[in-house]
N, C-alpha and C positions, 0 to 999 in steps of 0.2 A: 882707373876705375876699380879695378883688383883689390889694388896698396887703399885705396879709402875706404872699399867695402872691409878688409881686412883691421885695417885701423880702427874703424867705428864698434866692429865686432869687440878688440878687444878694449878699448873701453867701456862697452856694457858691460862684458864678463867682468873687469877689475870691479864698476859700480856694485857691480852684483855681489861680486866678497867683498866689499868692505862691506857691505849691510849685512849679508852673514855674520862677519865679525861683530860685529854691533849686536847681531843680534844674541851671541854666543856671550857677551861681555855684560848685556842688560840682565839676561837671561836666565841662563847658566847654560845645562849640555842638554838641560831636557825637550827641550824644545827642535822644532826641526830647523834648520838653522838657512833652509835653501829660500832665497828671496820671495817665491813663487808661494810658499806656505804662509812664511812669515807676513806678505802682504796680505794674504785670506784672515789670517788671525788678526790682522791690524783692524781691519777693516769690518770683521764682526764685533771685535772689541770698542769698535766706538759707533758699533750702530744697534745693540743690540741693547734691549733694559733689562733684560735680567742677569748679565754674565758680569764678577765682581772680580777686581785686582786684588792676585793674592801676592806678587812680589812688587815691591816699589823701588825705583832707584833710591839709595842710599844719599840724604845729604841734601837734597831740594828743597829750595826754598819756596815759600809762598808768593803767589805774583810773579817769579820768575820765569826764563824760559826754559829754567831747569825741569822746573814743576809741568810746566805745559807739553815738554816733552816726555816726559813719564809718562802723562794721562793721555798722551796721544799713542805711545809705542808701549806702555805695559798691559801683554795679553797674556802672561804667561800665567797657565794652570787654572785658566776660565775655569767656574764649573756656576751649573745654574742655581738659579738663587731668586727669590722676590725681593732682595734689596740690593742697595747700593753701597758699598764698603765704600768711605771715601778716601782720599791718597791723603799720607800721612805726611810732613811737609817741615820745615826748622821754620817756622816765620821771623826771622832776622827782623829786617824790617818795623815790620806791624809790631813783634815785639819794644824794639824801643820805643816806639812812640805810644803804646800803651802805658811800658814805666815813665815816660814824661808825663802821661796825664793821672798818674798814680800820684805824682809828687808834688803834680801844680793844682790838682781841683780835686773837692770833696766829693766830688759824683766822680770818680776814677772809677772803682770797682763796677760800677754801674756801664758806665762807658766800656770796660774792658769784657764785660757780659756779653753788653750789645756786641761787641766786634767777634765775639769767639764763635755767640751765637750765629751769623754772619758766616764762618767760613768750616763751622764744623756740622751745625743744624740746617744741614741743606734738606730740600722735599724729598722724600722716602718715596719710590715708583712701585707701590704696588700692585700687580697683575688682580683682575675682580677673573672671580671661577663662576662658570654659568652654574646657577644653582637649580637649574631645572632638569635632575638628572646626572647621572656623570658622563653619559657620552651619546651620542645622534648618530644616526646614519643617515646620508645623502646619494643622492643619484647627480649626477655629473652629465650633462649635455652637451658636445662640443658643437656646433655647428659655421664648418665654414663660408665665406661669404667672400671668395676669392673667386671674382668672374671677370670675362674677357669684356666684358663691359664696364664693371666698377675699375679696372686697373688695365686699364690695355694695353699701354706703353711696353713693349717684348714682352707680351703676354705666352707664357710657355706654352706650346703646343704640341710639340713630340721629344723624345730623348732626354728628360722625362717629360709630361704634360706638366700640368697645377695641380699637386696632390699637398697631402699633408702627412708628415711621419706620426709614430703612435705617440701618445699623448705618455709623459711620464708626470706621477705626479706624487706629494708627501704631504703628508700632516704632522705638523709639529707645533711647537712652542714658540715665544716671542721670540729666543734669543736664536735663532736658526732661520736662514736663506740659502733656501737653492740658488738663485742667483736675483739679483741688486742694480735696478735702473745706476749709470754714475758711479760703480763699482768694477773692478776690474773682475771678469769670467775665470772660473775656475778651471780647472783641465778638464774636469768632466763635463762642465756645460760648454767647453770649445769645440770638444769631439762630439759632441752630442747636434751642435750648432752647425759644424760644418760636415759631419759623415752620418750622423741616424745614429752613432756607435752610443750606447748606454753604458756597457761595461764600469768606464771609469767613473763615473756621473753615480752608479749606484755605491760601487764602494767607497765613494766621498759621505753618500749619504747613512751607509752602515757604519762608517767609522763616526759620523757625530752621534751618533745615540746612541753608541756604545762610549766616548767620550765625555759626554755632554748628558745624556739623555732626554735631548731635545726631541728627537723623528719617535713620532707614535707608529705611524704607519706607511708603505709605500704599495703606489699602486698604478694599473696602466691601463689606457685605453686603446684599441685597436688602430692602425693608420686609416685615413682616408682619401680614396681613390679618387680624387678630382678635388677642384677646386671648392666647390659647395656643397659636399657630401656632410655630413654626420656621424657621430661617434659618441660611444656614449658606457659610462662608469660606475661604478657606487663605491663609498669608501665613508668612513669611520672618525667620529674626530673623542677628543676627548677632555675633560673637563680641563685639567691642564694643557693640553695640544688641542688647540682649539683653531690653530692657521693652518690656511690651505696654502699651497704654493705648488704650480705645475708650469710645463714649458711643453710645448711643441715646436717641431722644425717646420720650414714652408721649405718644401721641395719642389725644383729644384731653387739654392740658392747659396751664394758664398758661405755666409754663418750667420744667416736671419732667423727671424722667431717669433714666435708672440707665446704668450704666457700669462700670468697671475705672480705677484710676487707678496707671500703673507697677508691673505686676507681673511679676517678674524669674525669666524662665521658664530662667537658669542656675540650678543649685543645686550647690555644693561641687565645682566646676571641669566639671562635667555637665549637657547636656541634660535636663530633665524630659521624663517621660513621658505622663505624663496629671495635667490638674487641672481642677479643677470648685469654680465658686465661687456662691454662693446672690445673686444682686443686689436692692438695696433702692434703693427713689426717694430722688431726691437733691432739691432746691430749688436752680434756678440763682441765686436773690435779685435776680432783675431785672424781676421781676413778680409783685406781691399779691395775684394772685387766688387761693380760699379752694377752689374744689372745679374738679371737671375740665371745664367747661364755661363756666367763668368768662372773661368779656367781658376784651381787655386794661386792664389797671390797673398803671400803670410803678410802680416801685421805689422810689421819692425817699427818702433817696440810696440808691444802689446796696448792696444788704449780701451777704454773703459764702455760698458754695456751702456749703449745712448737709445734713446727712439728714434726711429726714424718717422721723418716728416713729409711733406707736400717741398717743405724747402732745404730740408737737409738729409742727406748729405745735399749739396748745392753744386753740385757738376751735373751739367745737363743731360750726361747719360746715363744717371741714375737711374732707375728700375720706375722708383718713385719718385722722382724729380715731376712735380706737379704746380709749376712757378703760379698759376692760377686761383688754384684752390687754397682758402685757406686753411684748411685741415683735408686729411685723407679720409676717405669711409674707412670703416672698419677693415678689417681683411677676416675676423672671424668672431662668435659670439660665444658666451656660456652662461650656462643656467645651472645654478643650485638649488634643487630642492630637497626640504628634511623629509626623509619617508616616513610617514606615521603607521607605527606599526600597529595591529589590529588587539584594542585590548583583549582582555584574555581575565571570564569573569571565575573567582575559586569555586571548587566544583568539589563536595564533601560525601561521604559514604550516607546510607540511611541509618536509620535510630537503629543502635543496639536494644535487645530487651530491655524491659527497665529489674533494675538487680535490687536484691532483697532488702525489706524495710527491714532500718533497723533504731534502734532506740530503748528508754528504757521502757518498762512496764508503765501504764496508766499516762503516759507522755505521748504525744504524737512522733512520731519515726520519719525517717528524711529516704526516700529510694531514690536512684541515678542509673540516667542513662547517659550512652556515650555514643561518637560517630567521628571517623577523623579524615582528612584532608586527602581528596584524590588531583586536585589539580591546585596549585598556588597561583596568586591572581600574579599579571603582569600587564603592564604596559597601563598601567592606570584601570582598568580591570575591580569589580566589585572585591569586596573585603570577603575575610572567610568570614562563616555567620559563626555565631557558641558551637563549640564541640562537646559541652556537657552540660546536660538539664537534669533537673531538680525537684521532685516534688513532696509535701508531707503524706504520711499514711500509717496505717494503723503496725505497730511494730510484729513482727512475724516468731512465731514460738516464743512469747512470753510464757513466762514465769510468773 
């Protein structure tokens, strides 16, 4: 048992440097080369619409699986962007058979358009900016919905009871995830899923917007004491970082969770005003244990952030193993709303005197008064009125 667990170990660790290597040889040295990074960068890089390839493997062909591996493993030196660069490519191939129909048919030129147009004029993914403003503020409502009646099945009751850890959460850009239903969990959403620990979880999220400068904002809400308690936030999005994405833990439990993953509180160049969504436990897959009380038991190897269901995991002593029901309740709810801030109408001094006509002789003479700005309007708030009036009069010490 020893010599196999020993074995198995070091064939991961070889798997492991070779993808290092790979990735040090695609790459170069800038990149971090430890498999555990390299899979985060793989995997924002082909989920995210704004981050553009700035190195391509050298020599790829079109249609090949040369080509398909480049655009699946080149992340290196992401940085955000509203377009898509596309991979630059030898089309071997497609080139000859463009010069055959160069030589055999008058419509060549034409045909060889269409084909270029084809694989160089792909759709452009532009991000739309909420034009109502450049940024909102919202209030965050957690409420949980974790009862000894909705889930009873080892329903926690002492050491710890059914509580909830604090809520962490960020506003950012498309191209940025805290964490990714079908994605493998980062170190900081493992510790975070399996110990309440934040620590690593935030400096993941300082170093992409110092990176990237995707994270607008981070922010937290208080834990909650029992199953069905509440909690509750405000937090800032902004014209460009316009996604929400937060995680909470369900304590106690192996490395469960429920959360939000980028939800994009513009909608059709506008603010939203209220949204409310039903959350469901997620499995961070970095720890095997089967109900919410369960002793640590690590991952090997690591598998990927899944929901959990009424049917899966599918071992009968599942926490939630619910063979009956076709879906679970909720375990908890959230509500966004945009706080509408109180306008705020401009507020101007009174009339100065009015100061001396002047003009020429036998001419009517023009005198002014003035008054200027004690409060500036906001939040949609009345306009200033004129700061300077005008009227004719007879001109003063003529000549």
């Amino acid at each position: 048992m020893k010599n196999g667990t020993l074995l198995r170990r070091h064939m991961r660790h070889t798997h492991m440097d070779r993808r290092g290597e790979t990735s040090k040889k695609v790459f170069g040295s800038s990149l971090d080369p430890s498999p555990l990074h390299m899979g985060r960068n793989l995997k924002r890089g082909l989920s995210h619409r704004a981050w553009r390839v700035d190195r391509i493997m050298p020599g790829a062909d079109c249609g090949s699986q040369d080509l398909q591996s480049t655009t699946q493993t080149a992340t290196a030196q992401v940085i955000s962007s509203p377009l898509h660069l596309l991979p630059l490519c030898r089309p071997q191939n497609n080139m000859a058979k463009m010069t055959i129909v160069h030589r055999s048919s008058p419509l060549g030129w034409l045909a060889t358009l269409s084909l270029l147009c084809g694989i160089l004029a792909m759709p452009v993914d532009i991000e739309t900016e909420c034009s109502e403003g450049t940024n909102a503020k919202y209030s965050l409502v957690f409420t949980g919905k974790w009862s000894q009646m909705a889930f009873p099945k080892q329903y926690p009751m002492y050491r710890p009871p059914a509580q909830w850890s604090h809520l962490i959460g960020v506003t950012h850009s498309s191209d940025y995830h805290i964490w990714q239903s079908n994605e493998f969990a980062s170190n900081g959403v493992r510790e975070f899923a399996e110990k309440g620990e934040a620590w690593t979880l935030m400096k993941e999220v300082e170093a992409a917007g110092e990176r990237i400068q995707s994270v607008y904002g981070v922010f937290s809400a208080p834990a909650v004491v029992g199953g069905t308690g509440q909690t509750s936030s405000e937090f800032e999005v902004y014209t460009r970082h316009s996604f929400l994405s937060f995680i909470v833990r369900i304590v106690p439990s192996p490395d469960w969770f429920v959360g939000v993953d980028s939800i994009n509180l513009c909608e059709g160049g506008h603010w939203r005003e209220n949204v409310s969504l039903d959350l469901f436990p997620f499995d961070a897959g970095t720890d095997s244990g089967f109900t919410f009380s369960s002793p640590n038991f690590e991952t090997i190897p690591q598998e990927k952030v899944m929901q959990i269901t009424s049917s899966f995991p599918s071992h009968p002593a599942n926490s939630f193993y619910y063979p009956r029901l076709k879906h679970l309740p909720p375990m908890a709810r959230v509500t966004l709303t945009k706080i509408k801030n109180t306008p705020l109408d401009c507020e101007v001094s009174a009339w100065s005197p009015w100061g001396l006509c002047r003009g020429k002789c036998g001419e009517p003479g023009v005198k002014r008064r003035t008054r200027y700005i004690h409060l500036h309007p906001a939040n949609n708030g009345a306009a200033c009125p004129p700061l300077e009036e005008e009227k004719t009069c007879d001109p003063d010490n003529c000549v």
